[in-house]
N, C-alpha and C positions, 0 to 999 in steps of 0.2 A: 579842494585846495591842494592835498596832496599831489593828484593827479598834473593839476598845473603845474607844481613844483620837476614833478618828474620832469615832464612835456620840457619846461625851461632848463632843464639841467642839460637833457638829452639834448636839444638845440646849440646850446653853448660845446657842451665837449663834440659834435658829430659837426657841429662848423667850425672848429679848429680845424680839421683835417680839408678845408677848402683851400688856405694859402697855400699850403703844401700842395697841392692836387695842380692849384692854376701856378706855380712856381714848376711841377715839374713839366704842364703842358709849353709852357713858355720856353723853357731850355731845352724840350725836345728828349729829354732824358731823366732817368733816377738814379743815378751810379750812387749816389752817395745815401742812397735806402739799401739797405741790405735784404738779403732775403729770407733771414733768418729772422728779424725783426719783424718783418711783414707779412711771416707764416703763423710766429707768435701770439702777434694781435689779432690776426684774421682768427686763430684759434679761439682767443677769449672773447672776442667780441660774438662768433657762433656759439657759445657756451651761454653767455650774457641773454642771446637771442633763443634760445633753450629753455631757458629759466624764467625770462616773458612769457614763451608760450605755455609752459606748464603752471606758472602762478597766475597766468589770465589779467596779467602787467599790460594794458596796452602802450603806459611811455617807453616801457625797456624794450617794449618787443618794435616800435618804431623807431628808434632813437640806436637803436643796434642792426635794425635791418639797414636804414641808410649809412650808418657807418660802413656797413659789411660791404655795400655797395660800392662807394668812396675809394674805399682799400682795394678791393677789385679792379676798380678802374686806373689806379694805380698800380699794381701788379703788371698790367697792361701794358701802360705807359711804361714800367721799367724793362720787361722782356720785348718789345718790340720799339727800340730809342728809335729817333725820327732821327736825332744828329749825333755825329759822334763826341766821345766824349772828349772835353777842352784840356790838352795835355801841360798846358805852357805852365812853366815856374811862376808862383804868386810870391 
């Protein structure tokens, strides 16, 4: 039971970071992710993913490696933008 709970938890916060992912594959860019933030979290989430492996956690240690992933592929997507960024006054 516990383990399920993890596994659901880890599901819910590591799929948050999808709209965000297909949001910045769709605009071709992440200007508006900094990279300060996104060294931050890639930090605690490898920490998180540490602390799995050393307690023998299989949810934290899944549920953090696919985040790390996520973030990754986003890092990407922000240093390498497909389009430029949208300058017009809102």
């Amino acid at each position: 039971m516990i383990v399920a709970l993890g596994l659901l938890s880890g599901l819910l916060t590591t799929g948050a970071w999808l709209p965000q992912l297909l949001r910045t594959w769709r605009r071709g860019r992440a200007d508006d992710i900094s990279y300060g933030y996104l060294t931050a979290f890639a930090a605690g989430v490898l920490g998180w993913l540490a602390y799995g492996l050393l307690a023998a956690q299989p949810a934290v240690v899944v549920a953090n490696l696919v985040t790390f992933t996520l973030i990754a592929a986003l890092a990407v997507l922000k240093t390498r933008p497909r389009r430029p960024a949208d300058r017009t006054p809102r």
